[in-house]
C-alpha positions in Angstrom: 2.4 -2.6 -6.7 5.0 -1.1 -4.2 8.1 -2.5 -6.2 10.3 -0.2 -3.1 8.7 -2.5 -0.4 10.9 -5.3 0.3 9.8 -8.7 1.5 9.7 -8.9 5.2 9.3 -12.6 5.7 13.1 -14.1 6.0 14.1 -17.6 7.7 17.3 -15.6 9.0 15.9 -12.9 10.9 12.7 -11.1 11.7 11.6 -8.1 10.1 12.3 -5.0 12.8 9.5 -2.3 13.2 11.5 0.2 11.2 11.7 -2.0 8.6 7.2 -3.0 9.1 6.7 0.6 9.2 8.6 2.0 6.7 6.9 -0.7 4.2 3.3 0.6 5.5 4.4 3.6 5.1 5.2 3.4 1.1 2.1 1.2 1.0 -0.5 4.2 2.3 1.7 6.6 0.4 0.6 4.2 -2.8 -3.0 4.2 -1.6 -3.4 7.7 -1.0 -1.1 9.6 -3.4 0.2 11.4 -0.6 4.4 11.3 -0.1 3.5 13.8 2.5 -0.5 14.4 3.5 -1.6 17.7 4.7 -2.4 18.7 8.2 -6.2 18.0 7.6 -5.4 14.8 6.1 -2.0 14.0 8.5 -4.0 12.1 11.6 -5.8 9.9 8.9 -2.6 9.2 7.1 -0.8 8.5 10.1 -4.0 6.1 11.9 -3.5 4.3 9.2 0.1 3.4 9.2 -0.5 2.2 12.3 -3.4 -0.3 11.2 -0.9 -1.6 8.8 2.4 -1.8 10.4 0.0 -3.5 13.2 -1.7 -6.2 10.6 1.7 -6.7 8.7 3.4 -7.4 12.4 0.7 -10.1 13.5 0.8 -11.7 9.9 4.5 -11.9 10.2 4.1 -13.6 13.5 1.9 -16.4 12.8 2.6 -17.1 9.0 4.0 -20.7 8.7 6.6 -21.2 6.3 6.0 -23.2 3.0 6.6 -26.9 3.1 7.5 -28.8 0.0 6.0 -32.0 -0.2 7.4 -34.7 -2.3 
């Protein structure tokens, strides 16, 4: 869908809020078709954002990593 959001997910290192925000970000830009809403629009735009940058960081938190079984 968003082929500019990268994969957040690593084994090296977390994922920093820039990085979770900026990928909610291009995700509610995607949704909406807004790069930049307008003022009447700018409070819903940014709410949301903030739901998803909130969701993404507690998904990122408790995901388990894959295990290969053999």
């Amino acid at each position: 869908m968003c082929r500019s959001i990268v994969t957040l997910r690593r084994p090296d290192e977390p994922a920093t809020d820039a990085e979770i925000e900026a990928a909610a970000r291009q995700f509610v830009r995607k949704i909406s078709g807004y790069r930049v809403p307008s003022q009447r629009n700018a409070e819903a735009f940014e709410g949301a954002i903030a739901e998803i940058a909130e969701s993404s960081r507690r998904l990122l938190e408790t995901v388990q990593p894959a295990t290969t079984s053999r």
